[in-house]
C-alpha positions in Angstrom: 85.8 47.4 52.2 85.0 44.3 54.0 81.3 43.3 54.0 80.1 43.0 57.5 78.6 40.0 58.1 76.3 38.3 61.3 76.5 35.2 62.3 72.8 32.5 62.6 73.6 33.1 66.4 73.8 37.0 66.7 70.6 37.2 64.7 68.6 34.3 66.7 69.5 36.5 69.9 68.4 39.8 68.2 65.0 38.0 66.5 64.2 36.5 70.5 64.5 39.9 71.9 62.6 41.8 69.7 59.7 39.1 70.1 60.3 39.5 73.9 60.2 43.3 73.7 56.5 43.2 71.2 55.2 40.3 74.2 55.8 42.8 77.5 53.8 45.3 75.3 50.8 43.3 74.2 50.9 42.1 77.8 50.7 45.7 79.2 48.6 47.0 76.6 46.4 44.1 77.6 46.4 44.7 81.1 45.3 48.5 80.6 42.6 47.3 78.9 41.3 44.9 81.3 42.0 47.8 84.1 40.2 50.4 82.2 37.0 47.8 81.5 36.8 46.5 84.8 36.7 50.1 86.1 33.9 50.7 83.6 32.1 48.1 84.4 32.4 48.6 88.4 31.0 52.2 87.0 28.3 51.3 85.0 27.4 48.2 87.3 24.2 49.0 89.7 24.2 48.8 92.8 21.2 47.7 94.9 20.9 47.5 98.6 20.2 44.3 101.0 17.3 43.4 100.8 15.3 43.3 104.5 14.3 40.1 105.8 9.8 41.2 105.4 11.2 42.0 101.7 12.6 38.7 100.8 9.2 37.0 101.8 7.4 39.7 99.5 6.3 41.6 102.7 4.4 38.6 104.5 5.4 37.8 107.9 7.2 34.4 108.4 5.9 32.5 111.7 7.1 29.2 113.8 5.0 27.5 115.8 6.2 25.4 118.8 4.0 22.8 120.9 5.2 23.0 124.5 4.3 18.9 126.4 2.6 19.0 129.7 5.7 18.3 131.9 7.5 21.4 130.2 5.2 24.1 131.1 5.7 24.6 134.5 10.0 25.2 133.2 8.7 27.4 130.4 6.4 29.5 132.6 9.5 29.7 135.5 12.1 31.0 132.4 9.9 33.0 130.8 11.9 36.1 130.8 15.4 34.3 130.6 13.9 33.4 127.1 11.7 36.4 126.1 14.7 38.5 126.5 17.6 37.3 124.1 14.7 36.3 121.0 13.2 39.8 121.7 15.8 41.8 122.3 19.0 40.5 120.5 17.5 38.8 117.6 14.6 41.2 117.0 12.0 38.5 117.4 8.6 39.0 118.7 7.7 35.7 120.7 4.6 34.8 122.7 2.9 32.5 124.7 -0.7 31.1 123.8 -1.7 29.8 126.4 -5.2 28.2 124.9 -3.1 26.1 122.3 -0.4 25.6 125.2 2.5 26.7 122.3 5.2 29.6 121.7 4.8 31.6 118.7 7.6 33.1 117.1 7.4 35.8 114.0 9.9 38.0 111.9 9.5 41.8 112.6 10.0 44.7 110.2 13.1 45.3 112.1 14.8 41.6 111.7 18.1 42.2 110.7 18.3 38.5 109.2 15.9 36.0 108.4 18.1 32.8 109.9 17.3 34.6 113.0 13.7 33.0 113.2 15.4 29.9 112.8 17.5 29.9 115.3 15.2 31.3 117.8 13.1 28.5 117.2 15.8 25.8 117.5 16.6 27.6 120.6 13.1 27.5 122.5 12.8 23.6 121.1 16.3 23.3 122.9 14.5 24.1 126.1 11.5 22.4 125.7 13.2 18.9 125.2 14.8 19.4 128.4 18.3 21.5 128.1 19.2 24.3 130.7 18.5 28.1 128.9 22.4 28.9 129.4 22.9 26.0 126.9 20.5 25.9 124.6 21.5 30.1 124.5 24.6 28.3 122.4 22.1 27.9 119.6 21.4 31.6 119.8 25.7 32.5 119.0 27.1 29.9 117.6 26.6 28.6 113.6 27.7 25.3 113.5 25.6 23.8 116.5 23.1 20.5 116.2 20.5 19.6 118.2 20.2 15.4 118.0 18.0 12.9 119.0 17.5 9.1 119.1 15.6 6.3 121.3 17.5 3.2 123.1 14.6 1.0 120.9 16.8 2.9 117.7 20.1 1.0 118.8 18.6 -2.2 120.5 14.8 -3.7 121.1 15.0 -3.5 124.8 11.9 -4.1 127.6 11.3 -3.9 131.4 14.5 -4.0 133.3 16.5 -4.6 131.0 15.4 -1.0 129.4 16.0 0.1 133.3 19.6 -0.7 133.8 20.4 0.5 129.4 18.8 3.9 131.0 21.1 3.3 134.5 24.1 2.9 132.4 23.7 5.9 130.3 23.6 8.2 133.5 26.0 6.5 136.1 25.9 6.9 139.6 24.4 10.5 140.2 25.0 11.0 136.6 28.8 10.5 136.8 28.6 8.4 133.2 26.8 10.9 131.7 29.0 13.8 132.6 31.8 12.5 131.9 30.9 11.7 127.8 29.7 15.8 128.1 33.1 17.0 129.7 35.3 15.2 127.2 32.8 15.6 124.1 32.0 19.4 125.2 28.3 18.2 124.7 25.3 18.3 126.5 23.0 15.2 127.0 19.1 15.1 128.0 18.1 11.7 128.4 14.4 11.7 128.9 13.2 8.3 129.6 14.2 6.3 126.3 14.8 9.4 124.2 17.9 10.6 124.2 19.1 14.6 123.0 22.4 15.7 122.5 23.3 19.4 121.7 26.6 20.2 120.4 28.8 20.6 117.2 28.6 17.9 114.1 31.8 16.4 115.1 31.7 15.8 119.1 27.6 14.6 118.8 28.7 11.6 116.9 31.5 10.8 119.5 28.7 11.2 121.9 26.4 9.4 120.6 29.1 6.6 119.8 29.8 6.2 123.4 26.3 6.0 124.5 25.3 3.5 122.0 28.1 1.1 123.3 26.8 1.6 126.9 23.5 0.8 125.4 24.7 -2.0 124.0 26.3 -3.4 127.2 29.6 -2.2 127.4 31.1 -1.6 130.6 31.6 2.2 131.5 35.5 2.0 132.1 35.7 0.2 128.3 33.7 3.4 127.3 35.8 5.9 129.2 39.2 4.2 127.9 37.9 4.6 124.4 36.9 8.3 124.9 40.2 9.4 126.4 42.1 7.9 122.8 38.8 9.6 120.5 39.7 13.1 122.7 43.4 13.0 122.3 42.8 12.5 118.6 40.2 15.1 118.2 42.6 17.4 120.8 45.8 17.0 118.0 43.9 18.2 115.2 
């Protein structure tokens, strides 16, 4: 009888697929246990419901408070209801007018379905009082990732008399051409009141704004300005 014999090859195969065969089964036996904890532990976990917005704040009621200027009461009082209907309505707001202290309130109801919604209605009615149109400043209302912003000419350059004149001429163009063609391209809005200047829009397209309108403040001409918003646009318009 010959001996039968294997050779170091045959046996390093038959040693790395035992040790193969013992890994898949730790692995699986592993993985059942991880499956049968985690469904244990989504058993035994609690579960608690959202919490409503007169909750959060312990039960008191969260106000805002918004002084309306003397040459914005007349618009307030005109828009009334194109305002009292989306905070009221939509966002389950209750808003009022006191007319002794010349402000709107704003406060959460029991009814609130979120708390940003206070917030946001009082970004929207400061919208309006700093000058914007209520189908814009509605934006505020739907959108997330809008901005209200808002600088003086004196913030970008130390101007007086005329000179502060033609810096405000500039900005709005003949019959407000300049100024609505940095909105168009920008998809912003601009109030410029006096030297105060608001822009309403996202992050991104207020700082092109507000880039453009410093350089007109700055003394650039407006076809320089244009010329560098149509290259900002088409870069913004690739991405």
């Amino acid at each position: 009888m010959v001996p039968l014999t294997r050779s170091p090859a045959a046996s390093t195969r038959c040693h790395r697929r035992f040790s193969l065969m013992e890994s898949s089964e730790m692995a699986a036996a592993s993985m059942e246990v991880e499956e049968s904890g985690a469904a244990l532990g989504e058993s035994s976990r609690p579960r608690f419901e959202a919490m409503k917005p007169h909750e959060m704040s312990q039960g008191k009621v969260q106000f805002r408070k918004l002084p309306v200027p003397a040459h914005r009461f007349s618009p307030l009082k005109k828009c009334w209801m194109d305002i009292y209907t989306p905070v009221y309505e939509q966002m389950k707001i209750d808003i009022r007018m006191n007319l002794k202290a010349r402000r709107v309130e704003l406060k959460t109801r029991t009814d609130t379905p979120d708390v940003s919604n206070l917030q946001k209605c009082a970004d929207f009615v400061h919208a309006f009082i700093l000058g914007f149109d209520v189908a814009d400043a509605l934006a505020l209302l739907r959108l997330d990732d809008l901005y209200v912003d808002s600088f003086e000419i004196k913030d970008v350059k130390t101007l007086r008399g005329e000179h502060l004149s033609r810096a405000i001429g500039r900005l709005s163009g003949k019959g407000g051409k300049t100024k609505f063609a940095i909105e168009n391209s920008t998809r912003t809005r601009i109030v410029i009141a006096d030297s105060k200047i608001h822009i309403l829009g996202s992050f991104l397209n207020i700082k092109v704004a507000r880039d453009s309108l410093c350089s007109l403040i700055l003394g650039s001409p407006a076809g320089k300005v244009y010329s560098k918003l149509r290259a900002v646009t088409a870069r913004l318009a690739e991405r």
